[in-house]
N, C-alpha and C positions, 0 to 999 in steps of 0.2 A: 259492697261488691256489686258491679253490673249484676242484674238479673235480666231474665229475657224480654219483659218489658225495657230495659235499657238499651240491650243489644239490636232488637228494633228499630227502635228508635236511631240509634245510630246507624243502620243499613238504610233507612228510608232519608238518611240526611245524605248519604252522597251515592246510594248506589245508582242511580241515574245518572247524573253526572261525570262516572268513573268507567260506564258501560262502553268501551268500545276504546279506549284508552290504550297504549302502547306505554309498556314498560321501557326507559332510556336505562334506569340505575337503580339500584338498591344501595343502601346504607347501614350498615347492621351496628348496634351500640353494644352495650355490655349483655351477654348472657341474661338471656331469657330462661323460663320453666324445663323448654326442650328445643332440641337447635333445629335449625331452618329447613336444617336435610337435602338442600342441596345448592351448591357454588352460588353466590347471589348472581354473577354471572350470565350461570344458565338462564336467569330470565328475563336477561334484558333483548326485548324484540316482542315478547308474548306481549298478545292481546287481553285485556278484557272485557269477556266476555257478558259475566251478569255477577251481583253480589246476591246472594242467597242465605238463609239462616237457621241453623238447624240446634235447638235447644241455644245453647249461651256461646254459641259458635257461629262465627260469618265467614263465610265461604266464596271465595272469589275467582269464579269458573274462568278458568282460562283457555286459549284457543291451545295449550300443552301443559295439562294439569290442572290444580289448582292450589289457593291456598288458601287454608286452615286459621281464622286469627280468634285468639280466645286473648279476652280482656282481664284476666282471671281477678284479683281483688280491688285495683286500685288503678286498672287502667283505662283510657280512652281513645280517641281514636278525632284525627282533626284532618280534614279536607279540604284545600285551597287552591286557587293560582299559584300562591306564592305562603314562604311561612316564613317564622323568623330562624335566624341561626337556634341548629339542635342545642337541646339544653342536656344537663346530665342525665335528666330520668325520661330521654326522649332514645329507644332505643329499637326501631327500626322503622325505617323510611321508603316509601317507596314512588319516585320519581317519575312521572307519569308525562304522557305527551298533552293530557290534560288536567293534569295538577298533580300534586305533592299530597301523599298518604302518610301519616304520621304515626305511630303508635307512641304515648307520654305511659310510664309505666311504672311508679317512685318504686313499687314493694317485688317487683318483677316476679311477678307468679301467672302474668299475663305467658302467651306464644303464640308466635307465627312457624306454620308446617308445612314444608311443599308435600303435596302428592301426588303421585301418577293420577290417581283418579279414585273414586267412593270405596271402589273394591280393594283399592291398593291396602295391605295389611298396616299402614303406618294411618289410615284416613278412617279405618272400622276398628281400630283399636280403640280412636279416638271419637269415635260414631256412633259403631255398634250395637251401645248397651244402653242407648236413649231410647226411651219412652214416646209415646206418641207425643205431637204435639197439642198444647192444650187448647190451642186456638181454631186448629183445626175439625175438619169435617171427621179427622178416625179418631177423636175423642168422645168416645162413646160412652154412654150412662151405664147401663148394663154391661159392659166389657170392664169400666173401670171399678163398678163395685163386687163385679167375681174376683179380679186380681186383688183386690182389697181384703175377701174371705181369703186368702191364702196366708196372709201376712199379720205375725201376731206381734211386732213390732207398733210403737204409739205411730200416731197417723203422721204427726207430724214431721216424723223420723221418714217414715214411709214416702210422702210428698218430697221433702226434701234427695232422696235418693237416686229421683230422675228414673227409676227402671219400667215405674208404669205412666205418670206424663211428666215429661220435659219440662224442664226452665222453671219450676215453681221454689223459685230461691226462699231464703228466710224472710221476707219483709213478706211477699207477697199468700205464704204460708199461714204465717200467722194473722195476716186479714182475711183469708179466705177461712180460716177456722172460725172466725170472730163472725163473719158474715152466715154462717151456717151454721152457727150455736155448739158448735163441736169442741169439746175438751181435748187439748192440743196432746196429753198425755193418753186418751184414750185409744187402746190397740183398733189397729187399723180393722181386723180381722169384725169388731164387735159390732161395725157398724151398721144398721140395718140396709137395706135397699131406698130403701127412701132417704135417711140420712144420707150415703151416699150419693145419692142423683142431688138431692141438696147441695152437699159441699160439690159436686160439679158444677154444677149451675153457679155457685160462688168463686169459684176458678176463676170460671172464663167473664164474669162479670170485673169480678178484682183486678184481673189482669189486662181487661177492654179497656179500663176505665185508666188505667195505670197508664197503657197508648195515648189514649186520648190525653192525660196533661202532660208527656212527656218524660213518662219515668220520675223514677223518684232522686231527686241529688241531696244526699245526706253528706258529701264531703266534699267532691270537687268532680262528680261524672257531669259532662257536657257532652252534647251529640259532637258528631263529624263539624257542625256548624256555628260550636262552640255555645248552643242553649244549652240552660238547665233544667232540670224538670223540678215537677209540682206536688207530684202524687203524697210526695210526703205531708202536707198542708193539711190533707185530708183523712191520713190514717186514723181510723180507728184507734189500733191498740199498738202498733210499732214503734218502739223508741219512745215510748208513754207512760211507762212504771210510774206509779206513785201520783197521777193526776186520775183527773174522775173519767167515769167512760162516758162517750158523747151521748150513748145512747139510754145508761140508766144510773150515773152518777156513783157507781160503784168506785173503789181504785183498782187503777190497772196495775196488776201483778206482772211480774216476770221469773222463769225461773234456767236454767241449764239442762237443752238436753243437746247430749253430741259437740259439748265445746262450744253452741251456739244459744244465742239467748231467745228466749221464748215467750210473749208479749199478750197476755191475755185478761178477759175480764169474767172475774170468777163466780158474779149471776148472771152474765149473759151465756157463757158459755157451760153451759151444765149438762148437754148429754156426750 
């Protein structure tokens, strides 16, 4: 599944190039997560304006509106002059004075959403309940480990839930616990102030570094530019069960929490 290091990644491959662009056509294919919300129609003639990205969401500021594109497990996002004839799992397009926007989507749990705008109830439905960003300057050490004493759920359950910071998917979860010595079962609530500022400081490191090769491509995610990323090369403990850990030759375990698997090494990580 894109994580916010992918989504990135894919806004820094075409939103400059798509910036100032003129919609001619939209193309909609098979049902998506949630529908378009409004005529494809209505937006041929808008500008736009800037791509923006808020948690696992890219937002495409229009000169009347904007729209909402979420990648959701299996999707990508492809940006050209020109593309080939749509294929089955290619299911909306958007036609551009300066190229062709594609969304490829096999498992379609991806969507594109038009809205009036941030305040509109259909764009804070979908907004709203995000956490700060991690990358950002209001990801605070002190802010994130009071929110942390409130929550006596495991951290990693916690992380994942997106309500105190953003975009910290399962891959990126489970290295930042590994990077900060934290037992991924451990309740959120237990963690002292310093282990917390820790596992912060291992966030935005894990997820820096995640940028910098390109995200990680475990199945078939490519930017707008059609690369893959790297970051997986490198993991620690994700998608690792049962090999030694690079850092103390233990094996890495895995176990089920929340339907999702959980990738960890059980002497490095022991508080």
């Amino acid at each position: 599944m894109p994580e916010l290091p992918e989504v990135e990644v894919t806004r820094l491959s075409f939103a400059n190039r798509i910036a100032g662009a003129r919609i001619e056509a939209v193309r909609l294919g098979k049902p998506l997560r949630w529908p378009l919300g409004v005529l494809p129609a209505a937006l041929q003639g808008a500008v736009v304006q800037q791509v923006r990205r808020r948690g696992k969401y890219l937002l495409l500021d229009l000169d009347r509106g904007l729209l909402l594109i979420h990648l959701g497990m299996s999707g990508s996002l492809a940006y050209a002059g020109a593309l080939p004839p749509p294929g089955p799992h290619d299911h909306f397009e958007l036609a551009t004075s300066r190229g062709l926007l594609r969304l490829h989507d096999p498992r379609r749990f991806g969507a594109v959403v038009w809205a009036a705008s941030e305040a509109d109830p259909v764009a804070r439905k979908l907004l709203g309940h995000l956490g700060v960003e991690p990358l950002g300057d209001g990801f605070d050490p002190l802010a994130f480990w009071q929110a942390l004493r409130a929550r006596r759920s495991a951290i990693k359950q916690v992380l994942l839930a997106g309500d105190i910071v953003v975009g910290v998917g399962n891959i990126y979860a489970s290295e930042a616990l590994f990077a900060a010595g934290i037992q991924p079962t451990l309740s959120a609530s237990s963690l002292s102030q310093a282990r917390a500022e820790r596992l912060h400081g291992a966030i935005r490191s894990v997820l820096a570094r995640a940028l910098e090769q390109g995200g990680s491509t475990l199945r078939d995610f490519s930017s707008a530019e059609g690369k893959t990323g790297h970051f997986q090369l490198e993991a620690m403990v994700y998608d690792r069960a049962g090999q030694p850990c690079r850092a103390c030759g233990a094996t890495i375990q895995t176990l089920r929490q929340g339907q999702r698997s959980t990738y960890f090494c059980p002497d490095c990580q022991t508080f």
